[in-house]
Phi, psi and omega in degrees: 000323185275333182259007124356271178319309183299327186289319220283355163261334182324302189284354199247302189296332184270350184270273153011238166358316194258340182275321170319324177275333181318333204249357146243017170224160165292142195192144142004355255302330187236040185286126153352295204275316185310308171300291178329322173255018144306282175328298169311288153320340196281324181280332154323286167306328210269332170260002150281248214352330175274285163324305154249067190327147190271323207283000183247327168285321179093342180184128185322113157280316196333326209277325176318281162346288181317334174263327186282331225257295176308320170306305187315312182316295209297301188332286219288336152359280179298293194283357149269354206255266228252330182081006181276177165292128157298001183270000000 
């Protein structure tokens, strides 16, 4: 079961990343696989982006917010789920 859990941010942090790179090249938006990880992404993403706007900044902090967000997650799970420590 726990390593269940380890895929299911392993796949969400690796779904980031492909949306991140996605967002320094041309691309499709409404290419099959590309929209699934639009999709995949956006609920991640869409409340740091409402808390902090790029258009203000100059440049997507969210996905950063989103990985930091996803460690947490991930700790407190594992240790209410699992027993593990949170450190």
């Amino acid at each position: 079961m726990i390593q269940l859990v380890e895929w299911i941010f392993q796949f969400a942090n690796i779904a980031l990343l492909v949306r991140v790179v996605l967002s320094w090249i041309p691309h499709n938006r409404f290419h099959p696989l590309i929209d699934l990880i639009y999709r995949l992404t956006e609920p991640m993403l869409r409340p740091f982006q409402d808390i902090v706007p790029a258009y203000k900044l100059g440049i997507d902090l969210s996905p950063l917010f989103a990985f930091f967000a996803l460690s947490i997650i991930k700790r407190i799970v594992m240790a209410l789920f699992f027993g593990l420590p949170l450190i």
